[in-house]
PDB file with one MODEL, atoms N, CA, C and O in Angstrom:
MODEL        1
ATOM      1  N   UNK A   1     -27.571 -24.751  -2.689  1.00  0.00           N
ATOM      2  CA  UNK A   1     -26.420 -23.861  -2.452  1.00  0.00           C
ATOM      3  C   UNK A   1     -25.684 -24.284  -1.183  1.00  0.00           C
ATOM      4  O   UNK A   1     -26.346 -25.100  -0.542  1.00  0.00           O
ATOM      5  N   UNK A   2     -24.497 -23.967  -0.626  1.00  0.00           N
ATOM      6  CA  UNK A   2     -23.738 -24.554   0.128  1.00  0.00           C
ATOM      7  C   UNK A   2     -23.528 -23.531   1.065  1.00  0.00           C
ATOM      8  O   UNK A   2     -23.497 -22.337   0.765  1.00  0.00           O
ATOM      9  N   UNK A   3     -23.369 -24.028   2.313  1.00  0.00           N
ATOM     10  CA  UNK A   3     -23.591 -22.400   3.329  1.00  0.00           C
ATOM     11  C   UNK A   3     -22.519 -21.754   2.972  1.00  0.00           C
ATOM     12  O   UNK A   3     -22.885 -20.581   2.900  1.00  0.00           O
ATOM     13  N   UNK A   4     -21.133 -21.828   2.638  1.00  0.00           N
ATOM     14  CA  UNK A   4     -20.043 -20.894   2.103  1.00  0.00           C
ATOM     15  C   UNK A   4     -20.115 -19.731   1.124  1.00  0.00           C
ATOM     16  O   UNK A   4     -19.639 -18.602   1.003  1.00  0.00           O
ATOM     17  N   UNK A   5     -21.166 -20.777   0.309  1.00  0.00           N
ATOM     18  CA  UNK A   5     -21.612 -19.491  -0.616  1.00  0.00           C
ATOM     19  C   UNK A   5     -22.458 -18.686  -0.846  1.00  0.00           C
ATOM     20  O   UNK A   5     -22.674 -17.852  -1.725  1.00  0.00           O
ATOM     21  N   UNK A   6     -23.264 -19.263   0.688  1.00  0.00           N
ATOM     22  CA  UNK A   6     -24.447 -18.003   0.911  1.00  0.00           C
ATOM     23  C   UNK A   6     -24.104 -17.211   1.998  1.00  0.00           C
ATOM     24  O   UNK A   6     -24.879 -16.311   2.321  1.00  0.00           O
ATOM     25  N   UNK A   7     -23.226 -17.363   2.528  1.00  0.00           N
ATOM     26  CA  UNK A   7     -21.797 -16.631   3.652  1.00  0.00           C
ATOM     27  C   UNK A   7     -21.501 -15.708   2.717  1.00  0.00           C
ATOM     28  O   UNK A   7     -22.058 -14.611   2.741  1.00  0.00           O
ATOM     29  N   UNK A   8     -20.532 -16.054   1.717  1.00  0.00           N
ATOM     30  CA  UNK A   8     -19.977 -14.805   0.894  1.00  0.00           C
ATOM     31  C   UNK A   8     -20.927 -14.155   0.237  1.00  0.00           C
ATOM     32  O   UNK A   8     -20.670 -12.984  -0.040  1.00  0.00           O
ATOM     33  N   UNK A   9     -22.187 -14.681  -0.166  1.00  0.00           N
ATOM     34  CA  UNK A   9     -23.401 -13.709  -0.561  1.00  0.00           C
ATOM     35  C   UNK A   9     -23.624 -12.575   0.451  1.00  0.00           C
ATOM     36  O   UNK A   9     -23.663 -11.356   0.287  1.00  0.00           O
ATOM     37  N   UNK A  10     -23.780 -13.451   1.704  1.00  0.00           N
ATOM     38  CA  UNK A  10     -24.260 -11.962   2.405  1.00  0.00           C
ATOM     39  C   UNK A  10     -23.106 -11.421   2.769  1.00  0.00           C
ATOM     40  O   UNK A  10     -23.190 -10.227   2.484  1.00  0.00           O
ATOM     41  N   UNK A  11     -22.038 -11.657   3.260  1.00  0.00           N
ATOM     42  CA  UNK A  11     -20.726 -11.057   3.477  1.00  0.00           C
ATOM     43  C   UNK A  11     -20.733  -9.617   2.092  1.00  0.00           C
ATOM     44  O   UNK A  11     -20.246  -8.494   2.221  1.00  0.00           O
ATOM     45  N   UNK A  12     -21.224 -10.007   1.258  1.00  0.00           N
ATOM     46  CA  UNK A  12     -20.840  -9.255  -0.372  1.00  0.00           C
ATOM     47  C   UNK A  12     -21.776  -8.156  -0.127  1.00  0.00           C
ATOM     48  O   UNK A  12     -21.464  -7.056  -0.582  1.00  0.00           O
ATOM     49  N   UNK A  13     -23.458  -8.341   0.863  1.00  0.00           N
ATOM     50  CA  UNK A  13     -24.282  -7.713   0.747  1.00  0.00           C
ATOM     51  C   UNK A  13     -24.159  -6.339   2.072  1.00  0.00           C
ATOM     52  O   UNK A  13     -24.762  -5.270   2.170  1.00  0.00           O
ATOM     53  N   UNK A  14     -23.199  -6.926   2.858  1.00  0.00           N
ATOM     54  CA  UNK A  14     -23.123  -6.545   4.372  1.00  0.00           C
ATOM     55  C   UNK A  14     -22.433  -5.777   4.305  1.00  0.00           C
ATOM     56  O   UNK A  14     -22.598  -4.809   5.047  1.00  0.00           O
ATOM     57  N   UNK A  15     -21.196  -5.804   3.299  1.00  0.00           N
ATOM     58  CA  UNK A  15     -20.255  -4.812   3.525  1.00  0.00           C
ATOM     59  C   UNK A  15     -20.401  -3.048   3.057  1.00  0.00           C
ATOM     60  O   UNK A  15     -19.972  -2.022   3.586  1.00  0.00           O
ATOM     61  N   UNK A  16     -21.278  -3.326   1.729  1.00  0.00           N
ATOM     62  CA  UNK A  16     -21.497  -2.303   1.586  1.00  0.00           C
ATOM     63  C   UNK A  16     -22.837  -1.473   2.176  1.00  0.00           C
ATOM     64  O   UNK A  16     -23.245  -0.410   1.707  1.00  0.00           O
ATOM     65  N   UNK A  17     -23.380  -2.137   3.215  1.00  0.00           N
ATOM     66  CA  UNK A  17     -24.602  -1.481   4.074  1.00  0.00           C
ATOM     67  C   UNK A  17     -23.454  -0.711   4.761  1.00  0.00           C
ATOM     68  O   UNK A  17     -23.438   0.503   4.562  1.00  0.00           O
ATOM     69  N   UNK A  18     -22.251  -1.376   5.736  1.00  0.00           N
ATOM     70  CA  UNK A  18     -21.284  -1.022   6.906  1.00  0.00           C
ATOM     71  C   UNK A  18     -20.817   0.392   5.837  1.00  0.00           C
ATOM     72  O   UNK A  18     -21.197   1.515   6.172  1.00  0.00           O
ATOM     73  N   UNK A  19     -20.289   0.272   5.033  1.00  0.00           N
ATOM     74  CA  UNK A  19     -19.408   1.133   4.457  1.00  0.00           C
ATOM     75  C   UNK A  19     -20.412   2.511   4.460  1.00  0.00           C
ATOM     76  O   UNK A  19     -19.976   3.582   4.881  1.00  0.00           O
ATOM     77  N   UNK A  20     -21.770   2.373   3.959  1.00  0.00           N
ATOM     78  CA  UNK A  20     -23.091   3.276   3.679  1.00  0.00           C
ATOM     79  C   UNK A  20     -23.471   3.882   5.069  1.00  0.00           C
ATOM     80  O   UNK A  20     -24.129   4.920   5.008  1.00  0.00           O
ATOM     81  N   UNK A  21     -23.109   3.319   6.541  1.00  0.00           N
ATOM     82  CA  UNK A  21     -23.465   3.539   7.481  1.00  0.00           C
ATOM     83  C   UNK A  21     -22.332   4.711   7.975  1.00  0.00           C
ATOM     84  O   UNK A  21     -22.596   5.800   8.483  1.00  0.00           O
ATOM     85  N   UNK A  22     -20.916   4.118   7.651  1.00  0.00           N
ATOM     86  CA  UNK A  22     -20.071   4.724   8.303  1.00  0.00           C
ATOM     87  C   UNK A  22     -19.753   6.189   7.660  1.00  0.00           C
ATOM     88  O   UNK A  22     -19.525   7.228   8.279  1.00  0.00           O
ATOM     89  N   UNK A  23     -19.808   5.953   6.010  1.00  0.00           N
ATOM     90  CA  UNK A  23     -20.314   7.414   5.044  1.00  0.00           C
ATOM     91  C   UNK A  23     -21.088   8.029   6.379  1.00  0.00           C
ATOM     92  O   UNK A  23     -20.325   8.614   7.148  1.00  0.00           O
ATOM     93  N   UNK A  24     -22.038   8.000   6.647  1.00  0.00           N
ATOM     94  CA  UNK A  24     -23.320   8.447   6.517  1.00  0.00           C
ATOM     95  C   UNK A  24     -22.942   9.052   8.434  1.00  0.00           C
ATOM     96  O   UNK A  24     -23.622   9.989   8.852  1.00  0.00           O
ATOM     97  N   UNK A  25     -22.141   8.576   9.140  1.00  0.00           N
ATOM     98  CA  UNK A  25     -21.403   8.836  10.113  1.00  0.00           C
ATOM     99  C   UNK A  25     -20.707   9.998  10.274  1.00  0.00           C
ATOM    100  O   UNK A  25     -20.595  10.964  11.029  1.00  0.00           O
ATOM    101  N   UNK A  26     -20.203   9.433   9.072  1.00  0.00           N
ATOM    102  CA  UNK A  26     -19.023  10.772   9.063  1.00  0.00           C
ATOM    103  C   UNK A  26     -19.298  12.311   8.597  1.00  0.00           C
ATOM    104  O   UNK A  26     -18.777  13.401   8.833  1.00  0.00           O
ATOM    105  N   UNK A  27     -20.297  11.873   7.877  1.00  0.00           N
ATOM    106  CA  UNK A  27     -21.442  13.208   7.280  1.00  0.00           C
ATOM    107  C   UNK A  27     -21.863  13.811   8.001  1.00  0.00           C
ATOM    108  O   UNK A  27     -22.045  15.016   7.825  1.00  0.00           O
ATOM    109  N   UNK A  28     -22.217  13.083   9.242  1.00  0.00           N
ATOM    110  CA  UNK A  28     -23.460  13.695  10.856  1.00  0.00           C
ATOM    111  C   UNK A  28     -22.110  14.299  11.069  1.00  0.00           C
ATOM    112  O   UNK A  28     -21.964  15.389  10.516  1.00  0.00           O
ATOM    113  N   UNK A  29     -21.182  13.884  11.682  1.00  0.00           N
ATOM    114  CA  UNK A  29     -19.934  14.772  12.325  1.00  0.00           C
ATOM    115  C   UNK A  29     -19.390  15.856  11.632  1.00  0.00           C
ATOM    116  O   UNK A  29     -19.013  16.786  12.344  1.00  0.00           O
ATOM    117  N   UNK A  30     -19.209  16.013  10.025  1.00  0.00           N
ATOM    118  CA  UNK A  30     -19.096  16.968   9.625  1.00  0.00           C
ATOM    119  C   UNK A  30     -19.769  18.044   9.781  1.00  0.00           C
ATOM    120  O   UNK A  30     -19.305  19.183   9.832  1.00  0.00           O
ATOM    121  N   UNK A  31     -21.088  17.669   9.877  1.00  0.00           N
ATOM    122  CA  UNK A  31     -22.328  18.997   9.694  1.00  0.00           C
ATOM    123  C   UNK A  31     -22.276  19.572  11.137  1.00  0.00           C
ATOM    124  O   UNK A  31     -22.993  20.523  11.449  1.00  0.00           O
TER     125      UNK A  31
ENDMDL
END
C-alpha cells in the first residue's frame, strides 16, 4: 500500500472519532 492511501485510510477513520467527540461535547454543555 502506498503511504497516501493509508493517510486517507486513517484521515477516513479520524474524522469521524473528531466529529463523535465534539457530539459528545456539545451534549456535556447542554446538560
Amino acid at each position: 500500500m502506498r503511504p497516501r492511501e493509508m493517510r486517507s485510510r486513517a484521515d477516513r477513520l479520524h474524522l469521524p472519532l473528531r466529529a463523535g467527540v465534539q457530539a459528545q461535547r456539545a451534549a456535556d454543555q447542554l446538560h
